[in-house]
Every structure is written in C-alpha cells, then in structure tokens.
C-alpha positions, 0 to 999 in steps of 0.5 A: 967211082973213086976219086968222085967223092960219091959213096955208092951202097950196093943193091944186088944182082938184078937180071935185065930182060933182053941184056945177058948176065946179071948187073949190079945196081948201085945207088949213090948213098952219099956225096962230098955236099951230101953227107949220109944223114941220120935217121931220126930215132923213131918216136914211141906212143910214149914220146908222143903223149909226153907233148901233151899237157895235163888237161889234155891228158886227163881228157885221153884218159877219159876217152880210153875209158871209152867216155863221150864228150859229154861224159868226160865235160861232166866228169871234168866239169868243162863245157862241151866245147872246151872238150872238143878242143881238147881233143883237137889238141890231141889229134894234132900233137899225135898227128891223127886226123880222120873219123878213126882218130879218136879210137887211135887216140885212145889206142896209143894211150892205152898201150903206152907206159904211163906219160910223164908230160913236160907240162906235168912234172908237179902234178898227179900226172907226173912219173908214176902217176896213175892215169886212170887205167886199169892196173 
C-alpha cells in the first residue's frame, strides 16, 4: 500500500478453492519500526571448531580417529573424567547433543579445513598445523 511505510514481497498467483481467478499473495517484508534484517552468514565446520580450545582440539582429533575415552586419556595422559568433560565442552561449542554426537563431532572435524583455534595461535595447533588427520 503506498503511503504505509510497509514493504510487501511478492509470493505468486495461488488459486483459492471455491474463489474464480487467481490472488496474489503477498506478505509484509518490512515496515518503518521493522526494518529487513540481515541473515546471519551461515557458519562453517571451520568457524565452529575455531571456538574450541587447544586441549579440546587435541581430544576431536583423537575421537576422529575413532579413539575411546579411554584411548585418548592415555594418549593424552588425563584421567577419564577430564576426557569427558572435553567432550562435554565440545558437544555444546558445536551445539551437538544426543547419542550421535559424538560421530557428528568427529564428523565436522573431519571434513573441516584444518581449525586455527583463538585459543591456539601460538601452539602446534595454530594456522597449518596438522591436527592428526591423514594428509
């Protein structure tokens, strides 16, 4: 409608059952106190293994690799528990929950380039740095 400060974004000819002809639907994109938003960018395995930390890195290496929890303790000299926390940690930074996490866990990380963690950037986990995974 002009003059009613309402941006409308066109959604086609759709035929209404019992009306003759066709409508076009509309639906109200934006408005004076509304303003169109921009999508978030959507993120990437990348950007998401990027949160965690060099430990927690180290620990989704192993699990890709198709390591237990008791593996990757002794591997990484940690007790069990610290191991599960870990992957506590993990699971919430990627927002994974559920008993196919861990699989998804490994998952993203496998298919992902290699992370350059913010909490890695002077470690053996920094740019480039190989992560344990097959070359």
């Amino acid at each position: 409608m002009v003059g009613s400060g309402l941006e409308f974004e066109d959604r086609g000819r759709h035929a209404l059952r019992g009306v003759p002809g066709g409508w076009s639907l509309h639906r109200v994109a934006a408005d004076a106190e509304n303003p169109p938003v921009a999508a978030d960018p959507p993120t990437t395995d990348a950007d998401e293994l990027a949160e965690l930390t060099k430990r927690e890195l180290e620990v989704l290496a192993l699990i890709a690799e198709g390591c237990t929890n008791d593996e990757v303790a002794t591997r990484l000299y940690l007790s069990n528990r610290t191991v599960e926390r870990h992957l506590s940690n993990i699971y919430a930074k990627l927002r994974l929950s559920g008993k196919a996490a861990r699989a998804a866990a490994a998952a993203r990380f496998s298919r992902a380039p290699l992370p350059v963690s913010r909490h890695a950037a002077h470690s053996k986990w920094g740019a480039g740095a190989d992560v344990g995974r097959a070359a």
